[in-house]
Every structure is written in C-alpha cells, then in structure tokens.
mmCIF file as gemmi writes it, N, C-alpha and C atoms, coordinates in Angstrom:
data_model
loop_
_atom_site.group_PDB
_atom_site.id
_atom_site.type_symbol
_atom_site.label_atom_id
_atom_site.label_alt_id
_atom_site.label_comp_id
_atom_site.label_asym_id
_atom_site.label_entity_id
_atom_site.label_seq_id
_atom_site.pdbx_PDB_ins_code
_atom_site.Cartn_x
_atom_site.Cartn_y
_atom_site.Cartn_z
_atom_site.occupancy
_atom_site.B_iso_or_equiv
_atom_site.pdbx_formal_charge
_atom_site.auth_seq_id
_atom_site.auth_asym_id
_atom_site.pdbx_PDB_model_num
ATOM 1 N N . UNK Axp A 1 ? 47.035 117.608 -61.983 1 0 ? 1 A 1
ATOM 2 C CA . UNK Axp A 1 ? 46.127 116.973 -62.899 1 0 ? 1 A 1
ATOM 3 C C . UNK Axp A 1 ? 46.929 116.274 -63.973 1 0 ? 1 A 1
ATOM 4 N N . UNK Axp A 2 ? 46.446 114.858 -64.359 1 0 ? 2 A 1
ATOM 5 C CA . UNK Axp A 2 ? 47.589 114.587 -65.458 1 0 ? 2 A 1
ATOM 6 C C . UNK Axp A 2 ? 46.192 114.755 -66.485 1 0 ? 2 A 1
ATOM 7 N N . UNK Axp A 3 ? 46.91 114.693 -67.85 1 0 ? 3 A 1
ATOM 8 C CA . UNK Axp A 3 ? 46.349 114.363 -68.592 1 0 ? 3 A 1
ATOM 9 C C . UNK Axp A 3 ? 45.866 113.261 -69.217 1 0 ? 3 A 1
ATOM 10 N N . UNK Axp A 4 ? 44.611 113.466 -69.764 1 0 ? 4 A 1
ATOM 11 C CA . UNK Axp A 4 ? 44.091 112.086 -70.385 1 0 ? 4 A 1
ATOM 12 C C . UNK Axp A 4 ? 42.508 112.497 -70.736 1 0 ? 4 A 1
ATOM 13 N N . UNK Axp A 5 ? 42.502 111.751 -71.945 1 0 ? 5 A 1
ATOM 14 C CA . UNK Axp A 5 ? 41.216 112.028 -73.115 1 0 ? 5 A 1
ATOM 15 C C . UNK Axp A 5 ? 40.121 112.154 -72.182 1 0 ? 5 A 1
ATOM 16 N N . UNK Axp A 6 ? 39.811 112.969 -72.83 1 0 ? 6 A 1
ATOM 17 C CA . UNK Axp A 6 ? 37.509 113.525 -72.235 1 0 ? 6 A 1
ATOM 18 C C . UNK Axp A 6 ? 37.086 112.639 -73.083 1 0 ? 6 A 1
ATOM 19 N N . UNK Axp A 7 ? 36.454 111.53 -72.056 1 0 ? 7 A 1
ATOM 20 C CA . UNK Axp A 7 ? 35.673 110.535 -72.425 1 0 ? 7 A 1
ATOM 21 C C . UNK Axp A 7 ? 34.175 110.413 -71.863 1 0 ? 7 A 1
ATOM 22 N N . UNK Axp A 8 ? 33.9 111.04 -70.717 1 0 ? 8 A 1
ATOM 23 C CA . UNK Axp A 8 ? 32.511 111.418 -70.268 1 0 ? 8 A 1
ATOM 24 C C . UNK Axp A 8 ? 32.2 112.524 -69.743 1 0 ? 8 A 1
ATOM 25 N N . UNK Axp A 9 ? 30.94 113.273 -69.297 1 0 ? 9 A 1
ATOM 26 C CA . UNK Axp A 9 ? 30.686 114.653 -68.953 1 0 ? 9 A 1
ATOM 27 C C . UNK Axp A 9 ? 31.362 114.596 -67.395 1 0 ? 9 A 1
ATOM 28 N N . UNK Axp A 10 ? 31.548 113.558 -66.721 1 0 ? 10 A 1
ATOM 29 C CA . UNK Axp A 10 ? 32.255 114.03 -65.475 1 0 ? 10 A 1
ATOM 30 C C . UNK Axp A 10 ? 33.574 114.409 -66.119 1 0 ? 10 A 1
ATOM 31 N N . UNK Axp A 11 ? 34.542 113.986 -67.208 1 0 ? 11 A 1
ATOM 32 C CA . UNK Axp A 11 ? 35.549 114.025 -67.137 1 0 ? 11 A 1
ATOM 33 C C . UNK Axp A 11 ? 35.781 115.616 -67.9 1 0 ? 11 A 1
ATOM 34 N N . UNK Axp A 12 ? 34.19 116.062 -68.535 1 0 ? 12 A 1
ATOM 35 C CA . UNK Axp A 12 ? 34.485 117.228 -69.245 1 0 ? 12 A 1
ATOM 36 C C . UNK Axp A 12 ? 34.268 118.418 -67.938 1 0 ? 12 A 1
ATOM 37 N N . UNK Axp A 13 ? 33.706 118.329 -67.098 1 0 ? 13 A 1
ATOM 38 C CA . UNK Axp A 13 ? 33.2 119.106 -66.027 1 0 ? 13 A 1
ATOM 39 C C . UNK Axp A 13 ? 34.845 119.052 -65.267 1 0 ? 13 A 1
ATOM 40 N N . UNK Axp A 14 ? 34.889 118.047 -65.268 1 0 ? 14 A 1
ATOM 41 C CA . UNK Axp A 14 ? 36.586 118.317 -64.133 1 0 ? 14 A 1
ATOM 42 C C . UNK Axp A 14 ? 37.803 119.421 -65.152 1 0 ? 14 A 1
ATOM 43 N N . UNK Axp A 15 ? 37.661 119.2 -66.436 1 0 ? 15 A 1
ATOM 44 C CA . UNK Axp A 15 ? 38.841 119.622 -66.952 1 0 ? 15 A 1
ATOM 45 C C . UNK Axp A 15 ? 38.216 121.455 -67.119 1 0 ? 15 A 1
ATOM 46 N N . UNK Axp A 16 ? 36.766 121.459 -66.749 1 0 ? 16 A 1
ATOM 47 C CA . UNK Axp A 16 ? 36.218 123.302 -67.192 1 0 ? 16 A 1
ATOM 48 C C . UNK Axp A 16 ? 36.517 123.298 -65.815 1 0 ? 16 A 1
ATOM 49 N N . UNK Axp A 17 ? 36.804 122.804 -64.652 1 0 ? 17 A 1
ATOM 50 C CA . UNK Axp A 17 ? 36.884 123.536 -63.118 1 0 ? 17 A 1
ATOM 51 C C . UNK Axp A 17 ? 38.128 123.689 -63.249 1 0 ? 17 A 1
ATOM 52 N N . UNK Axp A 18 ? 39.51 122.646 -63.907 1 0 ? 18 A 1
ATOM 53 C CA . UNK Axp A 18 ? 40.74 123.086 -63.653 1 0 ? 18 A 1
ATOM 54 C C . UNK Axp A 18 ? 41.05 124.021 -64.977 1 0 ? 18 A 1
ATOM 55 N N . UNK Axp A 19 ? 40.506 124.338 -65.995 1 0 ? 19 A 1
ATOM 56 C CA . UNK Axp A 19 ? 40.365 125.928 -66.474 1 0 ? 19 A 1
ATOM 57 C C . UNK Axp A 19 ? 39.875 126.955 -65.71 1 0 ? 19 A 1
ATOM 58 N N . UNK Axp A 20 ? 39.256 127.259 -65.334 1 0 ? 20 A 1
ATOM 59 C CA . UNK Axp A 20 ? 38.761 127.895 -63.949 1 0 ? 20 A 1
ATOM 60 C C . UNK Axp A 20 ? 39.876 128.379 -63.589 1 0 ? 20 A 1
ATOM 61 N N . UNK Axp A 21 ? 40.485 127.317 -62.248 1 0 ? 21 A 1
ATOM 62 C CA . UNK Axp A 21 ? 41.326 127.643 -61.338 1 0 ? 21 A 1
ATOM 63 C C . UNK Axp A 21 ? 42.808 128.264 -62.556 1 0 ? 21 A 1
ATOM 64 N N . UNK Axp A 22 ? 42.581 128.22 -63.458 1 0 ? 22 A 1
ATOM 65 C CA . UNK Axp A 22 ? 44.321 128.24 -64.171 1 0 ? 22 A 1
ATOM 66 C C . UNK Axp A 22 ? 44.258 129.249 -65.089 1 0 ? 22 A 1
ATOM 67 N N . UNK Axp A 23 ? 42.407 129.778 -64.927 1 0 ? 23 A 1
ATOM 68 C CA . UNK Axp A 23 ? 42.448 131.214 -66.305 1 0 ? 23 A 1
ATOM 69 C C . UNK Axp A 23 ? 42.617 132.326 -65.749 1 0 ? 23 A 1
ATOM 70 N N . UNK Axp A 24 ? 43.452 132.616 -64.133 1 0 ? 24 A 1
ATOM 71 C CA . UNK Axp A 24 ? 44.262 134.072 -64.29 1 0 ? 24 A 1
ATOM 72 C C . UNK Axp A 24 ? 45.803 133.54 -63.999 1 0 ? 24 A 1
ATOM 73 N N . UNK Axp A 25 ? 46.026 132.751 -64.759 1 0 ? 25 A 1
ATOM 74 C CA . UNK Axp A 25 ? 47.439 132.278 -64.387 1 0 ? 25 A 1
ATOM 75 C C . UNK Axp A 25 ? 48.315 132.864 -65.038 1 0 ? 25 A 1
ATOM 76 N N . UNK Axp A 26 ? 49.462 133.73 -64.4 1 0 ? 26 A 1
ATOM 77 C CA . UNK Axp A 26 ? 50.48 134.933 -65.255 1 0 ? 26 A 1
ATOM 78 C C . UNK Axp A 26 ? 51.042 134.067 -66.407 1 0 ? 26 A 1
ATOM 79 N N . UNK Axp A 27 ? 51.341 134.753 -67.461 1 0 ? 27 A 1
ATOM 80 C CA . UNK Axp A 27 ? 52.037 134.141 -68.448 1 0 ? 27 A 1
ATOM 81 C C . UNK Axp A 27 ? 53.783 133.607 -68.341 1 0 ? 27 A 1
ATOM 82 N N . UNK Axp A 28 ? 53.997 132.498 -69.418 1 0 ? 28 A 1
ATOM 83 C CA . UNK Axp A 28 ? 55.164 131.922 -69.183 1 0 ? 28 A 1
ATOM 84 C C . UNK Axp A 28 ? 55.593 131.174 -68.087 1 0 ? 28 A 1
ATOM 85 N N . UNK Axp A 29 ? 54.789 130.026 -67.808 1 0 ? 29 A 1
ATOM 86 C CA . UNK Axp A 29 ? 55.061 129.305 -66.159 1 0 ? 29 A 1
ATOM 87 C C . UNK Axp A 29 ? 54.419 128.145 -66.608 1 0 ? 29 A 1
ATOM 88 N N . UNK Axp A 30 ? 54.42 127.472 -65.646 1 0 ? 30 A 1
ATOM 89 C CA . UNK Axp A 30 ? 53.693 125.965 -66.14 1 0 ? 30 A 1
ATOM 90 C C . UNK Axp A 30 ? 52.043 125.661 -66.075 1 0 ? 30 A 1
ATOM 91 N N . UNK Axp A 31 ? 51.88 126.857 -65.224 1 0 ? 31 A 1
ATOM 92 C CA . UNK Axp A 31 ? 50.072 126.677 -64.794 1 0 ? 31 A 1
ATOM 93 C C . UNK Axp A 31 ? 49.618 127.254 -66.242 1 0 ? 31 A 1
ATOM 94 N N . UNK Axp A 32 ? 50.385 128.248 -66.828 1 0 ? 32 A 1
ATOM 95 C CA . UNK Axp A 32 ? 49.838 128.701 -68.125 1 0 ? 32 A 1
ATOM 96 C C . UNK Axp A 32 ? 50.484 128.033 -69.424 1 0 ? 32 A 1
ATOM 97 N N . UNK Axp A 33 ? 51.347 127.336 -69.678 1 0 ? 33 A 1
ATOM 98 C CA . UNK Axp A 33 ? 51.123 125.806 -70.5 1 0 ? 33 A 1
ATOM 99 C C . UNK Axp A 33 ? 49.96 125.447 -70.202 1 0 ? 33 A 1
ATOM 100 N N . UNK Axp A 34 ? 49.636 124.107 -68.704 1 0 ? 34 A 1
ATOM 101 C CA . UNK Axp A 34 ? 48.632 123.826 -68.904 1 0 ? 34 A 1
ATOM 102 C C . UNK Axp A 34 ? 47.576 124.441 -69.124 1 0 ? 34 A 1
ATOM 103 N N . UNK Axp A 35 ? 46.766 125.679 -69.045 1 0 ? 35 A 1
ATOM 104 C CA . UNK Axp A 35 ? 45.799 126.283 -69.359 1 0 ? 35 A 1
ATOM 105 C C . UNK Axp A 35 ? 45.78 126.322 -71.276 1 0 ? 35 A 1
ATOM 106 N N . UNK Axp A 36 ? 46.969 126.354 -71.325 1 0 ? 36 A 1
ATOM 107 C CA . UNK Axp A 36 ? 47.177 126.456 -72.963 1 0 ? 36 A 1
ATOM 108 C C . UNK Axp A 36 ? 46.847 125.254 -73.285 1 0 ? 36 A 1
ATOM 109 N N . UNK Axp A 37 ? 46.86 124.287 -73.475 1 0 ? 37 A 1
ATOM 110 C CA . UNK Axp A 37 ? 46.648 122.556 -73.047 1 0 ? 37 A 1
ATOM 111 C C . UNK Axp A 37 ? 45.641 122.337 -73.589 1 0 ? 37 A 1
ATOM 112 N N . UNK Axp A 38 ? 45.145 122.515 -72.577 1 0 ? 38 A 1
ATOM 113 C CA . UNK Axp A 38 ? 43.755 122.27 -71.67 1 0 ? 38 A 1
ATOM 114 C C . UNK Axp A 38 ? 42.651 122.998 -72.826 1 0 ? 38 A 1
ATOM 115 N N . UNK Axp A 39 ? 43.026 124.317 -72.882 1 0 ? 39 A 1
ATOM 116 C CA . UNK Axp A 39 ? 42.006 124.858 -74.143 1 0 ? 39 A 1
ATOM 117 C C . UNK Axp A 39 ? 42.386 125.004 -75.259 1 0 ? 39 A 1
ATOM 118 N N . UNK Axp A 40 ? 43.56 124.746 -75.861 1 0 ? 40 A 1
ATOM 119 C CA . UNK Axp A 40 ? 43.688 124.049 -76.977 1 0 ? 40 A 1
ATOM 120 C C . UNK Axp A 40 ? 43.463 123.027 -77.705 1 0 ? 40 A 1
ATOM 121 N N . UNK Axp A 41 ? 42.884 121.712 -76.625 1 0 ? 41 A 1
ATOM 122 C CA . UNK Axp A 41 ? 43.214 120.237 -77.277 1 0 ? 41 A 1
ATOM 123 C C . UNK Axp A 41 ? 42.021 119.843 -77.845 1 0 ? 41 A 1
C-alpha cells in the first residue's frame, strides 16, 4: 500500500481494511510502522 491523503470514503474504507489486516502485527517490523502510520495520521 503506498501512501497518500484520504480524500473520499472509498479511500477511507481501503485504509480501515489495511488496519485490519496489520492490527495483530508483532511489534518492531515494518507491518507495525505502517499500522503505526496508518492510525496515527
């Protein structure tokens, strides 16, 4: 997934499915950056 601004509800719906797939992701790795990302921004 790259990143780039939530500009419509499809684009907010895609970024809550790839939270989803990335919120049991073990800590310290790159899937859990992006999860950090992702629900931080």
């Amino acid at each position: 997934m790259g990143l780039q601004p939530i500009r419509t509800a499809t684009d907010y719906q895609q970024v809550l499915q790839e939270i989803e797939l990335l919120f049991d992701a073990a800590p310290n790795n790159h899937e859990c950056d992006l999860l950090y990302i992702l629900i931080h921004t």
